[in-house]
C-alpha positions in Angstrom: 0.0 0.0 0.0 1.7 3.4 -1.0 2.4 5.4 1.7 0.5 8.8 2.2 2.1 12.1 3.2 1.4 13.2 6.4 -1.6 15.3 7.6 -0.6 18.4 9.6 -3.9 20.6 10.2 -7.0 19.8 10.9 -8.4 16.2 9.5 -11.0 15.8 6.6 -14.3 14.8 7.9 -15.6 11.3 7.9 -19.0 11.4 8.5 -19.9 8.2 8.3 -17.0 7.2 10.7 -17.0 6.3 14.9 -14.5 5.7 17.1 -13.8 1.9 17.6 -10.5 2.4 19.8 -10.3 -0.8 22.3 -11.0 -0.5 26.1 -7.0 -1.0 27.8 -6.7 -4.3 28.3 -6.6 -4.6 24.3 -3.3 -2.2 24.3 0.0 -3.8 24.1 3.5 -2.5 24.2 6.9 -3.9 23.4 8.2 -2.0 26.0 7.3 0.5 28.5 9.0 2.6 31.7 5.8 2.5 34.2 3.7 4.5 31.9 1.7 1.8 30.5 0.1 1.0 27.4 -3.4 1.5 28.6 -3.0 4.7 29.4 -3.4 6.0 25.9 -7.3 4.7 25.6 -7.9 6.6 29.1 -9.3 10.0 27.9 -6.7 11.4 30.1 -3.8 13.9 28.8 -2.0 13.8 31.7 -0.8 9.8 31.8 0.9 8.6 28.7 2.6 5.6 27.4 6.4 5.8 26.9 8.6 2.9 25.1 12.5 3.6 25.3 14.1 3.0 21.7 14.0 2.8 17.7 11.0 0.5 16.8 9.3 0.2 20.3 5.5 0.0 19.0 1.9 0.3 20.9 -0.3 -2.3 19.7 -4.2 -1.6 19.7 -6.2 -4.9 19.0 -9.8 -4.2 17.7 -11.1 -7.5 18.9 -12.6 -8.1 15.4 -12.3 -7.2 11.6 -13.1 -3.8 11.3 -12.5 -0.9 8.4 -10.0 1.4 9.9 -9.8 5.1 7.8 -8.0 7.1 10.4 -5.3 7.0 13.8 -5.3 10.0 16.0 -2.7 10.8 18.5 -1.5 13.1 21.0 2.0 13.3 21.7 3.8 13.8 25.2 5.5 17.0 24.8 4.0 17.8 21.7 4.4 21.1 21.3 8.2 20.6 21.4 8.8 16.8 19.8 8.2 15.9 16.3 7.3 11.9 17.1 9.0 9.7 13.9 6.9 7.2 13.5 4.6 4.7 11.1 1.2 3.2 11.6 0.5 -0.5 10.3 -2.4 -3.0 10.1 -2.1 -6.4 10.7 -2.9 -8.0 7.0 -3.5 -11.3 8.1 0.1 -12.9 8.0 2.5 -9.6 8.2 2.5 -5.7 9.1 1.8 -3.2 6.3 2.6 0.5 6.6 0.2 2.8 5.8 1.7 6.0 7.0 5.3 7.0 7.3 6.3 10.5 8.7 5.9 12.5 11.6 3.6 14.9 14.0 3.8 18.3 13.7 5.7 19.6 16.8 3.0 21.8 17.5 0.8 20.7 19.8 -0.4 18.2 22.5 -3.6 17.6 21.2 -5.2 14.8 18.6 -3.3 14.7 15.3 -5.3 12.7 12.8 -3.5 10.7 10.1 -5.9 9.3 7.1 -4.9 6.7 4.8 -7.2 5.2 2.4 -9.5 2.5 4.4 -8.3 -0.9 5.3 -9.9 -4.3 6.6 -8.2 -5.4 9.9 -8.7 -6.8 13.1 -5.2 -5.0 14.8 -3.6 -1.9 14.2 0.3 -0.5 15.8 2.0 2.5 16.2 5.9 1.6 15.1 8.1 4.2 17.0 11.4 5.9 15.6 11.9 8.2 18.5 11.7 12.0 18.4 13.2 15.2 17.1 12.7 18.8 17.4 13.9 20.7 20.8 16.9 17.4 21.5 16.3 13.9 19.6 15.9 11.3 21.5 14.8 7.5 21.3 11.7 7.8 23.4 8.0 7.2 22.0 5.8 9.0 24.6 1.9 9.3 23.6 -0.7 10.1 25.9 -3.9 9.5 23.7 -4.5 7.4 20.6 -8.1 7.4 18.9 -8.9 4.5 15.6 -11.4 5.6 13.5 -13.6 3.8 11.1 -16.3 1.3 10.5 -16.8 -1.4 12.5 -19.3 -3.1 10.3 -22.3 -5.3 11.2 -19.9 -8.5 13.4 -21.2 -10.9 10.5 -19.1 -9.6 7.3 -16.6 -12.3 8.3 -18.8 -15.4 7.8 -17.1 -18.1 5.5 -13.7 -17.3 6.3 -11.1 -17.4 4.2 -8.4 -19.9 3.2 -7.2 -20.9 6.5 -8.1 -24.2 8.5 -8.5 -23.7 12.3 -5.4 -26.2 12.8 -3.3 -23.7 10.1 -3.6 -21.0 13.4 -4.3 -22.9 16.5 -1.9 -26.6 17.0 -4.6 -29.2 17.4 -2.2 -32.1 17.8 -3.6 -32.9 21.2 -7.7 -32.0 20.9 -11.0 -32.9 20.2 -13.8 -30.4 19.5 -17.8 -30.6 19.8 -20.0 -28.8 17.7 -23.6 -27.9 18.7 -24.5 -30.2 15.9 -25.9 -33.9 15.8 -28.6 -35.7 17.6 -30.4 -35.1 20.3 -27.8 -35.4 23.1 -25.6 -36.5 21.2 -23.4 -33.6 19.5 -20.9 -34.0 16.8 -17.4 -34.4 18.6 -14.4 -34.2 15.6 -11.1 -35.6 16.5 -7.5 -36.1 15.2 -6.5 -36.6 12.4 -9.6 -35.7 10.8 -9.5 -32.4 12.9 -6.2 -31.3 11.0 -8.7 -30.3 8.1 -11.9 -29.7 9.0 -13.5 -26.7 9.9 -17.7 -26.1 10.0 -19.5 -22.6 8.6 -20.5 -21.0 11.1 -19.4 -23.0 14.2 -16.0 -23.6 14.1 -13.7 -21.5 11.4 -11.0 -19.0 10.6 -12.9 -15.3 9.6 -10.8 -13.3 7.8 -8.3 -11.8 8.4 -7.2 -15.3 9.4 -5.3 -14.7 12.6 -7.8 -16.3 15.1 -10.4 -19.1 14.8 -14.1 -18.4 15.8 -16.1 -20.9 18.0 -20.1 -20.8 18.1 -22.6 -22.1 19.9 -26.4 -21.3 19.1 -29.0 -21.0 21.9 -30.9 -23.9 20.1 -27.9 -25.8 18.8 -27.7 -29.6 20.2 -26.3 -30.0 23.9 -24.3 -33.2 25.7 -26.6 -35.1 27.8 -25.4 -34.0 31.1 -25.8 -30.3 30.3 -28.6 -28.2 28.6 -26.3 -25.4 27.4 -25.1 -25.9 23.8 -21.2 -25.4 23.0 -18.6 -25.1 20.6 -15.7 -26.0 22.2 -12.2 -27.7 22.6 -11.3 -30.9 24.7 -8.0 -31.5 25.6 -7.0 -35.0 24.3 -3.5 -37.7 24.9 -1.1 -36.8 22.6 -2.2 -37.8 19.2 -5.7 -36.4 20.1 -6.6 -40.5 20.0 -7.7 -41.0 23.9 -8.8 -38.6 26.4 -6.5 -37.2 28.9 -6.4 -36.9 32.9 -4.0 -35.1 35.0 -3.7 -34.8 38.8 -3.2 -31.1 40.4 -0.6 -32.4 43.0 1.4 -33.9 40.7 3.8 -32.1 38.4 2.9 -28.6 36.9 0.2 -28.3 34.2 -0.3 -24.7 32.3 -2.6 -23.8 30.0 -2.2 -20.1 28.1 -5.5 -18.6 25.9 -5.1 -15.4 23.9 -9.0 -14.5 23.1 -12.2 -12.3 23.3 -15.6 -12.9 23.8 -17.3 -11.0 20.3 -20.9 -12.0 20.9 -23.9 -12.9 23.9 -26.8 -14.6 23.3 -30.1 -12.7 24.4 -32.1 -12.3 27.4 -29.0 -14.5 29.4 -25.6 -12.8 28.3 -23.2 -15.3 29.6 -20.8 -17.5 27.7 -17.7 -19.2 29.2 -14.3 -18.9 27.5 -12.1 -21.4 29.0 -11.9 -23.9 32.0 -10.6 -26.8 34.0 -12.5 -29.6 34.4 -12.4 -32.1 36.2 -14.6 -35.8 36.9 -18.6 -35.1 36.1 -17.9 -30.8 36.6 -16.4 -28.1 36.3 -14.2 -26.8 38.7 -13.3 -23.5 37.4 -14.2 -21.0 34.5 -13.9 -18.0 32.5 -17.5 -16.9 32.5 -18.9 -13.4 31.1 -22.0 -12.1 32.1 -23.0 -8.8 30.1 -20.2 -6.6 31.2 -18.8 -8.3 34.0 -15.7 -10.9 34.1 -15.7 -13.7 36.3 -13.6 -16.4 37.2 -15.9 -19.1 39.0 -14.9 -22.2 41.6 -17.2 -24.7 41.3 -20.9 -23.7 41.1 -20.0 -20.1 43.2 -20.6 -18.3 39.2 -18.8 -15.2 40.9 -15.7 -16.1 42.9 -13.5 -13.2 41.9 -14.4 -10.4 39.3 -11.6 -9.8 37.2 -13.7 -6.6 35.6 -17.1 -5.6 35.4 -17.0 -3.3 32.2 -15.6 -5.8 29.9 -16.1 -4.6 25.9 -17.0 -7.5 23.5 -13.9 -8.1 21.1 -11.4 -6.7 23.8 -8.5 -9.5 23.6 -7.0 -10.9 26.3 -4.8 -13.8 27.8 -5.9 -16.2 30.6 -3.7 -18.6 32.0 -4.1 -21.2 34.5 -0.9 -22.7 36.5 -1.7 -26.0 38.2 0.7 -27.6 40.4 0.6 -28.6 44.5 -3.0 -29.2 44.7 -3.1 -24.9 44.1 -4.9 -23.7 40.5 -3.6 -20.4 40.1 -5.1 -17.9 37.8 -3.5 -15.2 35.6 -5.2 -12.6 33.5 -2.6 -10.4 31.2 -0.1 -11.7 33.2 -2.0 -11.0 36.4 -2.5 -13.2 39.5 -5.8 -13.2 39.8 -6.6 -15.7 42.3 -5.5 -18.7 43.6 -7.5 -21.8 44.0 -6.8 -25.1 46.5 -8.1 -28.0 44.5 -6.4 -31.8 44.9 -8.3 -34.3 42.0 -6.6 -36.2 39.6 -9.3 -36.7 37.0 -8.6 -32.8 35.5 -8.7 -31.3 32.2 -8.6 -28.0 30.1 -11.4 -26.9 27.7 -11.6 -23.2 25.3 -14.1 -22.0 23.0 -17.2 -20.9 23.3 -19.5 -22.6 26.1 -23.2 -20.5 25.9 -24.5 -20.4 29.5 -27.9 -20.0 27.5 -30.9 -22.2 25.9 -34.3 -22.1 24.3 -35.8 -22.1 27.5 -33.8 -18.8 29.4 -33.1 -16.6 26.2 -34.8 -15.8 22.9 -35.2 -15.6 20.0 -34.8 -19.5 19.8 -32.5 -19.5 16.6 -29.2 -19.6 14.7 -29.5 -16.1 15.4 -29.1 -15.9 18.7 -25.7 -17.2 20.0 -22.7 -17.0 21.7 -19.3 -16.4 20.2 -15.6 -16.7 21.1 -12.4 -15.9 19.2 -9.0 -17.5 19.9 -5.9 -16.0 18.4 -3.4 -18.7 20.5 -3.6 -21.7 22.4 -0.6 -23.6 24.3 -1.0 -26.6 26.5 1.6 -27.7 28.8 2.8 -30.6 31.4 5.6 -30.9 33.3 5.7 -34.1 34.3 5.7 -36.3 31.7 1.8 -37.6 32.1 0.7 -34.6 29.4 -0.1 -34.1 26.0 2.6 -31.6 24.6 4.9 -34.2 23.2 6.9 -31.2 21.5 8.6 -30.4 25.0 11.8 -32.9 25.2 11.1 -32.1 29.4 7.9 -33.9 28.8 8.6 -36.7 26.3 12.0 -37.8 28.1 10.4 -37.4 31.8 12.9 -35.2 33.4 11.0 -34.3 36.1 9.8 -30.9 37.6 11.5 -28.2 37.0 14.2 -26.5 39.4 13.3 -23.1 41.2 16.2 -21.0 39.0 13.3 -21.8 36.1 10.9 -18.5 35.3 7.5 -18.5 33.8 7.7 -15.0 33.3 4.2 -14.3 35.2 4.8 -10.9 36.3 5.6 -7.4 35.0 8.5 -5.6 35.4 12.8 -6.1 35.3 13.7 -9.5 35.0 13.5 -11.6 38.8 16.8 -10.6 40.3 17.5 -13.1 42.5 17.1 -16.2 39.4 19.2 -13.5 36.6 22.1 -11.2 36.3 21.8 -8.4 34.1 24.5 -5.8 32.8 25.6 -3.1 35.3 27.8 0.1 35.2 27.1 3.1 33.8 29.1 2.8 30.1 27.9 5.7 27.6 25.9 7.3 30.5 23.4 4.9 31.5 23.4 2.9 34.5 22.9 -0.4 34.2 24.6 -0.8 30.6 28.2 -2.3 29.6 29.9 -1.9 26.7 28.4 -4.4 24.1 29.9 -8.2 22.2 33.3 -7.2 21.0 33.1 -3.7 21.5 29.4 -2.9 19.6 27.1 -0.9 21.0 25.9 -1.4 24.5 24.5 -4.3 26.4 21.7 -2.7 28.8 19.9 -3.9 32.0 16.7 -1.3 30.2 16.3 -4.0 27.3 15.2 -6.9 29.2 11.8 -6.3 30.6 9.1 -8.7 31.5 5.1 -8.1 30.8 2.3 -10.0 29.4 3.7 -13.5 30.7 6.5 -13.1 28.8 10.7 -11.6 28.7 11.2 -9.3 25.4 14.7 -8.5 24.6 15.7 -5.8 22.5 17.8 -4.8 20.2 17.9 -0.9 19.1 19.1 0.6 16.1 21.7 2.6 18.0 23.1 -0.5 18.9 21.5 -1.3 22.8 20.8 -4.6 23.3 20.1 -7.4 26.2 22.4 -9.8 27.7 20.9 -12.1 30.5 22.8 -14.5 33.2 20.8 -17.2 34.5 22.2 -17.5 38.2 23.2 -21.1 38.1 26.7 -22.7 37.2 27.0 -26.2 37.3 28.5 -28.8 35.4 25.7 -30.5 33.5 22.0 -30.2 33.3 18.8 -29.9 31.4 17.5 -26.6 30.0 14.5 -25.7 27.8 13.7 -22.3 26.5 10.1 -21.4 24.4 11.3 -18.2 22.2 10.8 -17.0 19.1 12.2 -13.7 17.4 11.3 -10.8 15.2 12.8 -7.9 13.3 10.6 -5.4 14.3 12.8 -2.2 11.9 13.0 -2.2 8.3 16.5 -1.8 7.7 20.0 -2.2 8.9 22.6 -4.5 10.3 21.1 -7.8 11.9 20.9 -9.2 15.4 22.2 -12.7 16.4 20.0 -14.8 19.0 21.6 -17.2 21.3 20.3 -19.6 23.8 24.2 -20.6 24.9 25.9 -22.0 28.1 28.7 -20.1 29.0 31.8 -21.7 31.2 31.8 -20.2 34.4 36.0 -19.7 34.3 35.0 -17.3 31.2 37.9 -18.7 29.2 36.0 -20.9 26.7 39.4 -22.1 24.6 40.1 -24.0 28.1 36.7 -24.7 28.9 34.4 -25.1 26.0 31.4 -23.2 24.8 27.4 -24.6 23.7 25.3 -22.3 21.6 23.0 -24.7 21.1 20.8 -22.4 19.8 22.5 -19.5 17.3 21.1 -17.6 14.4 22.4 -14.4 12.7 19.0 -13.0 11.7 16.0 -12.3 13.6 13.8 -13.4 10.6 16.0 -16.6 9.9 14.0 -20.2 8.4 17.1 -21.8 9.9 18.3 -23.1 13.5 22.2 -23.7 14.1 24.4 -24.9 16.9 28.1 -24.2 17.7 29.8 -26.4 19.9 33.3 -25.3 21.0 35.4 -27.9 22.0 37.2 -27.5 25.5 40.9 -27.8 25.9 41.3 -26.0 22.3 43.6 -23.0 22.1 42.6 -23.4 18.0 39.0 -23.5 18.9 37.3 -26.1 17.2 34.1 -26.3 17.2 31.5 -28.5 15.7 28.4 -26.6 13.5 24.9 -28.2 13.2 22.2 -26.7 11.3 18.4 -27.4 10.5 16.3 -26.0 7.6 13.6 -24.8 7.5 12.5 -23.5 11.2 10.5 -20.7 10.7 12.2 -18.1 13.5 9.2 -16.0 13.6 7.3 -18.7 15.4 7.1 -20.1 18.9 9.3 -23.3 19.0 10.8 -25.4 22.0 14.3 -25.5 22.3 15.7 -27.6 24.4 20.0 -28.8 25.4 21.2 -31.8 27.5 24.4 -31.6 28.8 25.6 -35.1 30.6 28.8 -37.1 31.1 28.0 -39.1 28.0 27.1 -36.5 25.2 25.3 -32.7 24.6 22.5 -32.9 22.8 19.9 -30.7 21.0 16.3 -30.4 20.4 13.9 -28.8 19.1 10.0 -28.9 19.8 10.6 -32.5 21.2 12.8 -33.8 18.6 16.2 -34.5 19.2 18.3 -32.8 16.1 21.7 -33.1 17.0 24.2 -35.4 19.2 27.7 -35.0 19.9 30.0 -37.0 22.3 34.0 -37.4 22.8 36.4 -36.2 19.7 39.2 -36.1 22.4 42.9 -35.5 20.0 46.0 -33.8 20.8 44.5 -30.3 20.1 41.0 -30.5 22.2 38.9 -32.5 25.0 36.3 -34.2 24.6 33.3 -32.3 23.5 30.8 -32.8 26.5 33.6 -31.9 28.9 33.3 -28.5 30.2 34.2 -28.0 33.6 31.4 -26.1 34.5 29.2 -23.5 33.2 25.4 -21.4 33.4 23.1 -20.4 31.0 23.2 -17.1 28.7 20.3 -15.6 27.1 21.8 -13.2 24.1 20.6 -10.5 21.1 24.2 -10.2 19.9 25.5 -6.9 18.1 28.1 -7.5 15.9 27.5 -4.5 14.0 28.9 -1.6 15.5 27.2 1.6 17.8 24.1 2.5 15.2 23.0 1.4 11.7 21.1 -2.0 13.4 17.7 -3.3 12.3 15.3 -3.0 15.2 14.5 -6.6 16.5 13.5 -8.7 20.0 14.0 -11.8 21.3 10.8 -12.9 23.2 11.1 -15.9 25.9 7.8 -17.4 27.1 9.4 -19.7 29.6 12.6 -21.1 30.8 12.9 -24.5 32.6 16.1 -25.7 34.2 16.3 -29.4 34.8 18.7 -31.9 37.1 
């Protein structure tokens, strides 16, 4: 889409356009110093959102496909600061500019920014810093406005070319539609779940980056319930049997990104997600009108996570199970805790309509409840699960040791489990000079929010560098990451997952990036192994093509006496052992070492494609 010259007075009118900016909990941030995202969709001029560094961006999701025709904003400082930024839609599969410029430096108030309309359920505010009185890398707003159309809710019916399992992994599910006999509703599993999908029930609406679940007031129910649902099932791996899990027994975790986008009449209550466990449930995600609950057994309002809950707002839910404890997480929230000890448990998503012919009317097709998911990921760590793509899980190593971080809270990086830089080189504390003299590596770039730790690298050349606070000879380690170059030009980032000998000298010691790539965007996975004892350095490569970088894999190194080996989502895809000569040890024989998280710079102090690094999890095993 060609990029359109920036508006600096007053906007053209659109008179057939509203206001469809999302409530807060839809606005996301890369980054952010305390001012949050959420403050932007406030009505408030005096709270901002401010994200250090080139390509920190603002993310607003609309909750649904919408036309978008206009972005407002209103800049911190504005009457001194010309912000450099662009504006982009999501398009389904990428991010497409459709502005590219800068505010006017003249006031604080709403700039609007047209561009010629656009179908899209997400829009993002791409920051290159400021200029005008100083420059600066900060992106400070304190009020963005998107303007368009958002259309009837129904203009997305069919879909488009995507199957639900092309967005969501189905491997280990089942799914009933409100379809069937009389008590006896269709129930799809695997493999014949890999391709089906079902207008209007169970599909992927454009713009094909979430898959829409269904359920009918009059649609056909299970015979121990006479509310009908569209809705997942958590299955063995393989989706073949169905599974059962104890809550005092290992650690079982299950993340949902979604939104509620429609209530049946009369009785507005659908339920998003849940654990189940025997003949009920024992806790939900359960939307009455407005108000967001989270239930415990048949108490419907245990604890009220909000009560003015907008339809198509997205958000995450994730459940932590371990010790006989269920606790709850909302945007990366505790929530509540729960004490429940059973061992015939369960997870469920999708829509589950707390309505029927008898309570809510009309009785029709037309009259339904409706959940979209945009991600799903099921996990168990201790062995009994069904995510087969963790090697923790299908080689049984146990429960993870206490150094491991889930990332479920917001803020720096847990201090006591990580080392970050320190100092104060080029004038900021908490920064070192960066890899082999480039840029800087910075405490500022590691930062944890939304149950997750983003690194990243700036275009001046600031990057993250992370010590996990362990050193031991031998151990188990697995890391869920993926990466992204977030800038459109400029030298690239590496990303290492790497353990590091604790002596520091790794031509007498040895060296393991097991995990090593030398772009951001890469479709390929490489290893380095450094052989200890080596003043030449020898090292063994591995590489495997294609891995698409972009995406959320499991990556996962084993380090013991008899050999180091790699894998990825599972899969074991390399193996190395001995090679003792007169010019090295052998290969598995480091003395002792800890684990490095890394967004190298091997570029220099500026001229670096904006990119991060984004951890979900790290485990740490005996």
């Amino acid at each position: 889409m060609a990029v359109l010259a920036m508006l600096l007075g007053p906007s053209t009118a659109h008179a057939a356009d509203v206001r469809i900016t999302p409530a807060a909990g839809a606005v996301t941030a890369s980054t952010h110093d305390g001012n949050e995202p959420g403050n932007v969709v406030d009505d408030d001029y005096g709270t901002r959102w401010s994200g250090e560094g080139d390509g920190a961006w603002l993310q607003l999701d609309l909750g649904a496909t919408m036309t978008v025709t206009h972005i407002k904003l209103a800049v911190h400082k504005g009457t001194t600061r010309q912000n450099v930024f662009q504006l982009q839609y999501w398009d389904g599969s990428s991010w497409a500019t459709v502005h590219d410029g800068r505010t006017s430096g003249t006031t604080t108030g709403l700039e609007s920014f047209d561009f010629d309309p656009v179908r899209t359920s997400k829009v993002r505010y791409l920051g290159h810093g400021y200029t005008g009185e100083g420059e600066g890398d900060w992106n400070s707003l304190t009020e963005v406005e998107v303007w368009g159309s958002p259309g009837d809710g129904d203009d997305d019916d069919g879909g488009g070319s995507k199957l639900p399992s092309d967005v969501l992994d189905l491997s280990n599910w089942k799914v009933t539609l409100p379809i069937g006999d009389e008590e006896d509703p269709t129930e799809i599993f695997q493999p014949e779940l890999d391709t089906y999908s079902h207008d209007p029930f169970f599909l992927v609406p454009d713009p094909g980056d979430a898959v829409r679940f269904r359920a009918p007031v009059n649609g056909v129910t299970t015979g121990g319930s006479s509310n009908p649902r569209s809705e997942l099932r958590e299955m063995e791996s393989g989706g073949g049997d169905e599974i059962e899990w104890s809550s005092t027994s290992g650690t079982h975790t299950m993340t949902v990104r979604e939104s509620f986008t429609h209530l049946p009449e009369e009785k507005p209550e659908v339920v998003g997600a849940q654990i189940h466990g025997g003949d009920d449930d024992v806790t939900a995600l359960r939307l009455e009108g407005s108000r967001l609950w989270i239930t415990k057994g048949d108490t419907t309002d245990h604890h009220l996570i909000t009560d003015d809950y907008a339809l198509g707002t997205v958000f995450e839910i994730k459940y932590v199970v371990s010790d006989g404890e269920i606790k709850i997480y909302f945007n990366g929230e505790l929530e509540t805790t729960i004490d429940h000890s059973d061992s015939t448990n369960y997870f469920k998503t999708g829509a589950y309509t707390q309505a029927h012919c008898g309570n809510s009317s009309p009785c029709s097709d037309d009259n339904y409840g409706e959940v979209k998911i945009y991600g799903l990921d099921v996990t168990h760590g201790d062995g009994q699960g069904s995510d087969q793509t963790q090697a923790a899980v299908r080689h049984n190593w146990g429960t993870p040791l206490p150094i491991s971080d889930e990332f479920n809270y917001t803020g720096p990086v847990d201090s006591a489990k990580w080392a970050t830089p320190s100092g104060d080189f080029g004038g900021t504390e908490g920064c070192w000079e960066g890899h082999a003299g480039n840029g800087r590596r910075c405490a500022k770039n590691s930062t944890v929010a939304n149950g997750m730790l983003t690194m990243r690298g700036e275009a001046n050349g600031d990057t993250g560098w992370l010590r996990q606070k362990r050193d031991a000879q031998y151990g188990r380690w697995e890391i869920r990451s993926r990466s992204e170059n977030i800038g459109s030009s400029g030298g690239l980032y590496h990303a290492l997952h790497l353990i590091w000998p604790t002596a520091g000298n790794r031509l007498e010691n040895g060296e393991y990036d097991w995990v090593e790539y030398s772009n951001p965007d890469a479709q390929c996975l490489t290893a380095f192994l450094h052989y200890p004892e080596s003043p030449s350095d020898k090292k063994e490569r591995r590489d495997l093509c294609p891995v698409n970088m972009n995406e959320w894999h499991n990556f996962a190194f084993e380090w013991t006496p008899e050999a180091l080996v790699g894998y990825i989502d599972g899969a074991e895809w390399f193996r190395l052992s001995g090679g003792a000569d007169s010019d090295r040890g052998n290969i598995q024989s480091m003395p002792s070492g800890h684990l490095n998280i890394q967004l190298d710079n091997f570029t220099g102090d500026g001229g670096l494609r904006p990119a991060v690094f984004e951890v979900d999890w790290v485990r740490v095993y005996e």
